[in-house]
Structure formats: C-alpha cells, structure tokens
Phi, psi and omega in degrees: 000123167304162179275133174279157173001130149066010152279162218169151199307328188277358201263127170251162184263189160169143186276117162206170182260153173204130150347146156305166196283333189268029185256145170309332179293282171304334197274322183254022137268346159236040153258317184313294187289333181084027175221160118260117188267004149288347172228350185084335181323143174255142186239146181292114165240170212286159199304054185259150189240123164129327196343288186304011190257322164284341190271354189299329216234331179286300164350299212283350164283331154109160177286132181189179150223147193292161150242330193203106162306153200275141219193144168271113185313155148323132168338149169042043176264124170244193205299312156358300193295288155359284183290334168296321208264306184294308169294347162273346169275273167353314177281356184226036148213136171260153181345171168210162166274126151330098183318185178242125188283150199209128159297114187215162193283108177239128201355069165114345190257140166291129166211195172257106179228167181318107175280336158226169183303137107278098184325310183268035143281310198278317203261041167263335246238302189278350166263003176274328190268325202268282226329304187285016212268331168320319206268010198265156178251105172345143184274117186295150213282004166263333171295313167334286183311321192309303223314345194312311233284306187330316192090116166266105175307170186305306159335288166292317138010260178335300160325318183293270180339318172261354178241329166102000184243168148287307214251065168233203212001263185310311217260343178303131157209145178314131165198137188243102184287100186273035186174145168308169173290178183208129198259189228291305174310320168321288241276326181293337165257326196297297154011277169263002184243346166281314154353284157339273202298318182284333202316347179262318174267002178271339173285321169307170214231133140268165167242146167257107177240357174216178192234117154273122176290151167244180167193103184279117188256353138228199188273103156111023188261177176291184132259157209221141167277160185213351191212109167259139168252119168278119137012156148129034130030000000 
C-alpha cells in the first residue's frame, strides 16, 4: 500500500476515532469548526457570530477524538509497516457501540465527551497507545517542554516520558473538541448554540467501527483524515 500525499520524515501520524463521514454527527461538526479533514474542503459554518475565531486551532486538527496522539514514526519505518501494525490491532477488537455524548465545558474548551465510561471505548484508547509504540520516534526535547509549561501530575509526568504523551491509559479521557479555551462570557454564548446545532445528531446511537489515520504532513500543516481501519474481532 502506498503512503499518502506528503508523507515524509518530518510528517506526524495519530490514531483517533471520528463518526462515519455520513453520519449526521460528523456533517455538523465540521460545519461547526468550518474544515473537513477528509476532504480538506472549508465548509460554511452556521451562523453564530464570533464562531470562526474559536475554531481555528480545532479546525486544524480535524473533528476527532485521540486514541493515540500524534507522533513521528522512527527513522526508516515506513507507512506499510505502520498500516500493518494499525491493522493487525484493528483486527482483534470488534465493534462497539458509542456511548452517548453530550456538550460540555471541559476545563475552558467547549467539546464532546462521554456522558457516561465506557470500558470498550477505554480499553480500545490503551491498545491504540501500547500495540504501535515500538514505531514512534521520541518526542524532542522542546515537545517535552510545550507539554511541561502546564503543569503535570506525577502520573501524567510518568506518561510523557514513557508514551511521549500525558493523558493516556488512567489520566486519558474521551473528548471531541470544538473550541479554542474560553472565559467564562464565550462560554455563556458559545455554549447553548453548540448544544443546539449538535443536539439532533447526539441523540442518534452510533458504533466505533474503525480506528481513522491521521496525517499531519509537515510541522504546522492541517491534519488530514487519510485512512479508516475497520474493527473486527
């Protein structure tokens, strides 16, 4: 299988779950951020005033939620390998149903998260961190630092060091992220108009029936979805 457009040494990868592209869920969220990262297309979003100002940094990343973060493969892996590894994880988990999601304040950013755990959500999230981690290129020591300037519990710490990310296995939670952070007056408009626009497709039932690749193909590019791996246990 070939590599996609523009991949290259400096190109990071990431695991993440994203709605079918026909699913209602996806079609007003990335009307919402105003990208399609499946197509790259910029889409008209709805008529909230101030919207595109938040949305920029979300846009670019694509509507998703992580399973594996984004990372640079090792000197000489290539994406084959790569795509083997993801699809040999992929073949030993079957479908699931999606809990049902709900729009919330998750320390300042508006997103989509789990209104209640799912166990086979969580434990597809640690076999998306361990199964590909031989293939990861260490995270460089100014990526260290960004991840730093926050402040880390220990726990997340331990994480970094050892996954290259903080918030996976214990410290990971679900989230699909609409928005830049926000104070407290965003959040009073911002708020209720997400609520809104998603509120018809969070009521529909969904399946997590694929793992999507992403691909960022230099530093500071969009991410593009380029690939679905299907389930299937």
């Amino acid at each position: 299988m070939s590599a996609p457009a523009g991949f290259g040494p400096e190109s990071r990868v990431a695991l993440y779950y994203a709605p079918a592209e026909r699913d209602p869920l996806w079609t007003r969220a990335v009307a919402w951020l105003g990208r399609d990262p499946a197509s790259g297309a910029v889409v008209g979003q709805p008529d909230v005033p101030g919207l595109s100002a938040i949305t920029g940094d979300a846009a670019s990343y694509g509507f998703h939620a992580t399973l594996k973060p984004p990372f640079r493969l090792r000197a000489g892996v290539t994406w084959d390998e790569f795509r083997a590894s993801v699809g040999a994880l992929a073949a030993s988990v079957p479908p699931f149903a999606l809990p049902p999601l709900e729009v919330r304040d998750l320390f300042g950013f508006l997103a989509l998260t789990e209104a209640e755990p799912s166990p086979a959500l969580q434990a597809l999230c640690d076999a998306c961190v361990a199964w590909p981690d031989t293939l990861r290129e260490a995270p460089s020591v100014a990526e260290l630092a960004r991840r730093r300037r926050i402040g880390l519990a220990p726990a997340e710490e331990a994480n970094l060091v050892r996954w290259g990310y903080p918030y996976v296995f214990s410290t990971w939670f679900f989230h699909m992220t609409l928005s830049r952070k926000l104070d407290e007056a965003e959040h009073a408009a911002f708020g209720p108009a997400a609520e809104e626009w998603f509120a018809d497709a969070l009521a529909e039932t969904r399946q997590v029936g694929d793992i999507a690749l992403f691909l960022q193909a230099e530093p500071g590019e969009d991410f593009f979805l380029v690939e679905r791996v299907a389930l299937g246990g």
